[in-house]
N, C-alpha and C positions, 0 to 999 in steps of 0.2 A: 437822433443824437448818437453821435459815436462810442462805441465801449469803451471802459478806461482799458489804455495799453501798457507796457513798461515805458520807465521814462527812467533815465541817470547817467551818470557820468561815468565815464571809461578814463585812464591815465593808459598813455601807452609809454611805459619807460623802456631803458637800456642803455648801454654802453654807448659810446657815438658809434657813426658808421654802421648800423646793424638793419636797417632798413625802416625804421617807425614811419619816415615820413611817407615813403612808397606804401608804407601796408594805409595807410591815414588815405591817401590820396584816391587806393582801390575803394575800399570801402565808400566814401562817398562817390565814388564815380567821375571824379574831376581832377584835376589839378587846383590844389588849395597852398598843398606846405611845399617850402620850394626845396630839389632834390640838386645832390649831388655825392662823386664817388669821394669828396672829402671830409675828413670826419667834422663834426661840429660844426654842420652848414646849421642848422638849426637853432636858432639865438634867442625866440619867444614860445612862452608857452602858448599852443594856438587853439583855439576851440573849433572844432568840425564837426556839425549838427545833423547828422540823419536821419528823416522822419519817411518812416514808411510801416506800413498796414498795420495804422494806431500805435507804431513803436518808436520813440526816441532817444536817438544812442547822440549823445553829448560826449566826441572823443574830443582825446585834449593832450596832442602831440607835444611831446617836451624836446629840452637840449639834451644831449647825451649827458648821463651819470661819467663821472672821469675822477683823476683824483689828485690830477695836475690844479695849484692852488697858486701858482705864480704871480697872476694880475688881479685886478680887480673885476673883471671880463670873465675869467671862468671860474670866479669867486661867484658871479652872479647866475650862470649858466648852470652851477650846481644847484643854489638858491632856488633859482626857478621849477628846477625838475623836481628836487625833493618838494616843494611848495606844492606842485600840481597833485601831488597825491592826497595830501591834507582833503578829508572829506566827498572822493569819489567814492561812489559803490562796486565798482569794479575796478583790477590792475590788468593790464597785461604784457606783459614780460618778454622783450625780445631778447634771446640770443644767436648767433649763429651756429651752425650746427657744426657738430667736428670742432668749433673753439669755445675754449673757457680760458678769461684773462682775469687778471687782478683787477683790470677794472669793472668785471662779471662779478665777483667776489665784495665789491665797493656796493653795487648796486645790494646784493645780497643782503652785506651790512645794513644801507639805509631801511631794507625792507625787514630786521630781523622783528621789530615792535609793534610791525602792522599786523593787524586782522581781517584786513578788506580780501574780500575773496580775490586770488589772484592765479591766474590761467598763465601759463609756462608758453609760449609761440615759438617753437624752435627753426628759425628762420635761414634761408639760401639751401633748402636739402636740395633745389634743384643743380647743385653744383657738388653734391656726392655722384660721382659715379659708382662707387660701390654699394649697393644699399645694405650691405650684411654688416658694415662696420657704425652702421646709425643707429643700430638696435642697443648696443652696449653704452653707447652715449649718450641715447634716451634715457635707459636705466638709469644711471650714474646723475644725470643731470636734473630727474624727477626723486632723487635721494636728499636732495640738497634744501628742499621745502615742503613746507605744506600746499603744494599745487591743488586747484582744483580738478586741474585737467592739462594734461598735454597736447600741444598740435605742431605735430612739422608742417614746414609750410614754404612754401615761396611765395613772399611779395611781389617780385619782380613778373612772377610768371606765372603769379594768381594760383595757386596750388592750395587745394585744402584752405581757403579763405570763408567760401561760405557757410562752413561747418563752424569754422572760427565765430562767426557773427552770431549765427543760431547760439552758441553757447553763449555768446556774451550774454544776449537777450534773456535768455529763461535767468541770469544771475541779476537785472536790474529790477528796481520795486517797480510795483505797478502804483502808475499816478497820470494825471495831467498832462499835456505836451506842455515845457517851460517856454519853448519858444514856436515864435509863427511857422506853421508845417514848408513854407518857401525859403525861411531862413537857412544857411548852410555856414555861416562863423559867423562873429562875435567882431571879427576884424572891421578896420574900415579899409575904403579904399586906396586910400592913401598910405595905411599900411603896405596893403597888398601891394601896391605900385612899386615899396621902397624895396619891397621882397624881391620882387622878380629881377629889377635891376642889379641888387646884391647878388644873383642865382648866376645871373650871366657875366658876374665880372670872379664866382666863384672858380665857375666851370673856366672860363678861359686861363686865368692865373697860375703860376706857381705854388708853392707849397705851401710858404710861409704867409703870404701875402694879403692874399682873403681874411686871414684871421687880424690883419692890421686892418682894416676897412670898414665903414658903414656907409649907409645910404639912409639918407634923412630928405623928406619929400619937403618943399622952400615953397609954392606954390604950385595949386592945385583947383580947376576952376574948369566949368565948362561952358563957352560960348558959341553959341548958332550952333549946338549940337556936335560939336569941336571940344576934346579934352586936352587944356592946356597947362603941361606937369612942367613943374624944375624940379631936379632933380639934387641935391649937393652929393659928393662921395669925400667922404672924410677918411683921410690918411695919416698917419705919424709924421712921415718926413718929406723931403722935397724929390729924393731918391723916387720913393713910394707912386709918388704922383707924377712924376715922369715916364713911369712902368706901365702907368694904368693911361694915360694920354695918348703913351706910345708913337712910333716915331713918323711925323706928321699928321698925327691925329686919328691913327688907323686905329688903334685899339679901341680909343673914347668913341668913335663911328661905329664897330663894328657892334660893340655892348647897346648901345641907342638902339639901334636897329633892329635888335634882336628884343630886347625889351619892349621897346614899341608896339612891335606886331603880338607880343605876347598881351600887354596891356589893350590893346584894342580887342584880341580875343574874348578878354575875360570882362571888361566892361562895357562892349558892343558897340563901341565910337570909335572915331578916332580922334587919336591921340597926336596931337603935337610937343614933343619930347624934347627938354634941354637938358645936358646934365654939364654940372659943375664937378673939376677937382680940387678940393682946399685941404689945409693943413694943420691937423690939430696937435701939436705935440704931447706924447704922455696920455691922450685920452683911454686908451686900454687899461692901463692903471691906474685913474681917476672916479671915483664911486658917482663923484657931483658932474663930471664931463656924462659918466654914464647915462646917468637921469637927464641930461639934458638931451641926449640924441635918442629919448626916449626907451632906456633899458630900463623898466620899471616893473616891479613886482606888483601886480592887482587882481 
């Protein structure tokens, strides 16, 4: 019988844009939360399970803290991130190194009530070239809370990660594994399907654009060892859906294609892909549009 290990939940919060989903991704060793260099790719809170020698870390990547409150969409994206803290034993705190924003300051706020032990990750130092001017931004930045610990770090370029983990570890209670030692989320696959396609129509897009969009998975089924997805992407306006179809159908092909080979990586089949573009107007600021294309708090 195997010794008890630690077992608990990790929140990785921060501002958007600050890398949680890159540092979520190293840690388990995979591609799970989908990345991009746009702020607020990140829409669900996601649970990413890491079970290794009798230890398991239940992280649980949130949307970026922000303090833009315009729609009902980043009314929810606030929701969610301050939600996921509620009852982990551990926090961990990204910022970037060299910035402090008002929306660093927001996060600050939400965290002034808590007492969950919470670790400071001072993230991208691998883009200081000077290291003499990191040391005073340390200082200043480990002023600001009760940390337990500070760690500079690159996500991107795996820097000072493993030290990071060791330290989450010795902070969670020792118990039980909650879940089966092969599980790695919480998601379904059909989640994950609707993710990756949103990832590729993130990345390819303009500025604005991405943030008017979802992907909601219509059917999902596998025959003679054949996964066969539709896909809908739901848009505001008819503009919107013209952009993403693109012109004779190059955009709508190139996102397929790319998605595809993505979803067949990660579910070991293949995948036969359709996607739809339809038109929901007002859904970003709709609470009840929300919940239906499955933006749900649980």
């Amino acid at each position: 019988m195997l010794n008890e290990g630690h077992c608990g939940y990790v929140a990785i919060i921060g501002r958007p844009n600050v890398g949680k989903s890159t540092l979520l991704n190293y840690f388990l060793g995979q591609k799970l939360s989908i990345t991009s260099r746009k702020p607020q790719t990140t829409r669900h809170s996601l649970l990413g399970i890491k079970t290794k020698n009798n230890n398991q870390i239940i992280y649980i990547d949130t949307p970026g803290l922000h303090q833009r409150m315009h729609n009902a969409m980043n009314r929810y994206l606030n929701r969610a991130a301050i939600n996921s803290i509620d009852g982990v034993d551990v926090i961990v705190w990204l910022v970037e190194a060299l910035q402090w924003t008002d929306e660093d300051n927001y996060v600050l706020k939400a965290l002034a009530k808590s007492s969950i032990p919470t670790i400071l990750a001072v993230n991208k130092v691998d883009r200081v070239s000077d290291k003499n001017v990191l040391l005073p931004y340390l200082k200043k930045v480990t002023a600001k809370y009760n940390f337990i610990e500070v760690f500079p770090i690159s996500a991107l370029k795996e820097q000072n990660l493993e030290q990071l983990e060791t330290k989450i570890v010795t902070l969670l209670p020792k118990g039980i594994l909650l879940f089966p030692e092969e599980q790695i989320t919480d998601r379904s696959e059909k989640f994950l399907c609707a993710e990756i396609v949103r990832e590729k129509l993130v990345r390819r897009l303009g500025a604005e654009l991405p943030y008017r969009l979802t992907v909601q998975i219509e059917h999902f089924k596998n025959y003679r060892n054949v996964n066969h997805i539709s896909a809908l992407i739901w848009v505001e306006t008819e503009g919107q859906k013209g952009i993403i179809i693109g012109k004779k159908g190059q955009v709508l092909k190139s996102v397929g294609k790319e998605a595809r080979e993505d979803m067949e990586t990660w579910l070991d089949h293949k995948v036969y892909l359709q996607l739809w573009v339809k038109v929901k107007q007002g859904w970003c600021d709709s609470e009840r549009a929300l919940q239906q294309l499955g933006y749900s708090e649980y």
